[in-house]
C-alpha positions as CSV (number, residue, x, y, z in Angstrom):
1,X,4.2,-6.4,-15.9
2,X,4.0,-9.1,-13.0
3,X,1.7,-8.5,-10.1
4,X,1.7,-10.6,-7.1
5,X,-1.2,-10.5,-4.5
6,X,-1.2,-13.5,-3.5
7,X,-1.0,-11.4,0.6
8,X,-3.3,-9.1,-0.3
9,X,-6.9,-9.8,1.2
10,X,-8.5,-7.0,-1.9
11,X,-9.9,-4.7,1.2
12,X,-8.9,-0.8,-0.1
13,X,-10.3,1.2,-3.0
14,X,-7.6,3.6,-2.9
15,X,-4.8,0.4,-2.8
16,X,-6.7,-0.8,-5.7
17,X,-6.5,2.3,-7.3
18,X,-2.7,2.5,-6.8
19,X,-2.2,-0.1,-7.7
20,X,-4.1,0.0,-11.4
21,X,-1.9,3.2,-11.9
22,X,1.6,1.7,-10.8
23,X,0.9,-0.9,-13.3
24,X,0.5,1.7,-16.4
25,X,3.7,3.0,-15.9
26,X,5.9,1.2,-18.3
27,X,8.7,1.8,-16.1
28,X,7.9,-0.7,-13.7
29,X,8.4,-4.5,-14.0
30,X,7.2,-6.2,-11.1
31,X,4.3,-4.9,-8.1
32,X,3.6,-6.7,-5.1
33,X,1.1,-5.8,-2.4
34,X,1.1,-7.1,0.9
35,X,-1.5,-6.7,3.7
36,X,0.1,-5.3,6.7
37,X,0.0,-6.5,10.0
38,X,-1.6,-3.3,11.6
39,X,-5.0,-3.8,10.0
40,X,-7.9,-3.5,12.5
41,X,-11.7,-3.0,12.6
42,X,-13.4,-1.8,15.1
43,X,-17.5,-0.6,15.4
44,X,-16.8,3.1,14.7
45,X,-13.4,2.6,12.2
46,X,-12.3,0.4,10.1
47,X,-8.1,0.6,9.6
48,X,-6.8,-0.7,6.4
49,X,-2.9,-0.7,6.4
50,X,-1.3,-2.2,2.5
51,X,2.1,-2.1,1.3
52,X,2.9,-2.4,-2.5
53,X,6.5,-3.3,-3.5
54,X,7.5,-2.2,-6.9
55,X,10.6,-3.0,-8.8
56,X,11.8,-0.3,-11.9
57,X,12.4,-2.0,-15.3
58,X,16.2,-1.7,-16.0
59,X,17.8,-0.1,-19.4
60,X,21.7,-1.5,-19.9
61,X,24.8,0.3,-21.5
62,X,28.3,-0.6,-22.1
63,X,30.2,1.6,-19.9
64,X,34.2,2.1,-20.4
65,X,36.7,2.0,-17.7
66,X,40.9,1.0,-17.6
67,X,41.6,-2.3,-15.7
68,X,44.4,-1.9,-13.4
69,X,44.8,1.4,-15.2
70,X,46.0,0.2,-18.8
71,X,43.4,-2.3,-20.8
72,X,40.7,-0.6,-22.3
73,X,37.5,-2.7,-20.4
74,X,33.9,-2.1,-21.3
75,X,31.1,-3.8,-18.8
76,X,27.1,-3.9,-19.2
77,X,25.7,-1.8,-17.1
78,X,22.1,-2.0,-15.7
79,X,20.8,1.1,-14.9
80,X,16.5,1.7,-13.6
81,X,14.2,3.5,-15.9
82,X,12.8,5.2,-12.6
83,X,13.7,5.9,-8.8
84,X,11.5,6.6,-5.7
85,X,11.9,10.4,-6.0
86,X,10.7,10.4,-9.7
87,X,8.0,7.6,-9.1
88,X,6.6,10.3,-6.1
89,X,6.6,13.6,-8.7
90,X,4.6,11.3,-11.2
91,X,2.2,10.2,-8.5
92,X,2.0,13.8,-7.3
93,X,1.0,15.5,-10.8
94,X,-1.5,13.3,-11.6
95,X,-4.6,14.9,-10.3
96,X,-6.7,11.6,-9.8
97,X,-3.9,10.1,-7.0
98,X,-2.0,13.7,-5.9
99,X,0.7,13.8,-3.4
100,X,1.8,11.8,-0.8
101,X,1.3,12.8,2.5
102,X,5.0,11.2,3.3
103,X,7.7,10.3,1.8
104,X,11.3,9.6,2.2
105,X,14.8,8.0,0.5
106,X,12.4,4.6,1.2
107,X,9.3,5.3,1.1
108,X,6.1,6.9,0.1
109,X,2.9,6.8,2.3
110,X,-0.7,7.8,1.9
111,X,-3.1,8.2,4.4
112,X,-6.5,8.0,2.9
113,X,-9.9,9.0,4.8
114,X,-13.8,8.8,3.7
115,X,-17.0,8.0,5.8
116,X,-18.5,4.9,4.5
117,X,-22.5,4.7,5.2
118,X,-23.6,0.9,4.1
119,X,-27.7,1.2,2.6
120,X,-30.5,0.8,5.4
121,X,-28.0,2.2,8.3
122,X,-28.2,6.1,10.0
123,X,-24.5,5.2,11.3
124,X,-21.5,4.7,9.1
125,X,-18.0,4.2,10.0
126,X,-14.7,6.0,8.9
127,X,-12.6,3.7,7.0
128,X,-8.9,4.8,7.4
129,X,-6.4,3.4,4.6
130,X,-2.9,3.4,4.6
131,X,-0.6,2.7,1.8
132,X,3.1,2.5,1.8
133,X,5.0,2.0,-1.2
134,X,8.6,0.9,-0.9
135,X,11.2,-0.4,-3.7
136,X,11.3,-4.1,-3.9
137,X,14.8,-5.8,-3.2
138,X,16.2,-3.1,-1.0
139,X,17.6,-3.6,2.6
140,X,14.4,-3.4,5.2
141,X,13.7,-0.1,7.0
142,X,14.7,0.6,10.5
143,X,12.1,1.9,12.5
């Protein structure tokens, strides 16, 4: 398992936590995290936008086909241990992450809220963290 965070600043618990689940699975090969250009802070919020690439471990097999219809050709394969759809249904049955609140053919976002009180302060702030997960080395989104 490589992880690359080399553009992550650290700032989200619940990235973190994502991110120390992605890399259990054994199904995935490579995680990269990102901070996203939308983070902000302000006095009353703090926003916290990540995005984590991942990349599936591959499996190969020989597959058979006819060239031009008459030799008998067999060609490795590379096929991924895991897609998007069964990466979401794993995140959603494990109690401790739970479904997305989005997802898509591309991606799968959470939008995670708490109220952060720091020690010797009557006002806290709401700290507002967004995570998108995408699959590394596919063509960029369209917004």
């Amino acid at each position: 398992m490589e992880i690359d965070s080399e553009r992550w600043s650290g700032e989200g618990d619940f990235t973190r936590q994502l991110l120390d689940w992605l890399a259990a699975q054994p199904a995935i090969s490579l995680l990269r995290v990102e901070d996203a250009p939308a983070s902000r802070s302000d006095v009353e919020y703090n926003f916290i936008s990540n995005e984590i690439y991942v990349r599936f471990a591959t499996r190969t097999r020989m597959e058979k086909h006819r060239a031009w219809g008459f030799f008998p050709v067999q060609r490795e394969v590379a096929e991924p241990l895991m897609t998007l759809d069964r990466l979401e249904a794993a995140l959603e049955a494990d109690p401790e992450v739970g479904a997305p609140d989005y997802a898509d053919d591309g991606m799968i976002q959470y939008l995670h809220t708490e109220r952060v009180i720091p020690p010797y302060q009557s006002r806290g702030y709401k700290l507002v963290e967004l995570v998108r997960i995408y699959e590394a080395g596919t063509a960029p989104r369209a917004d």
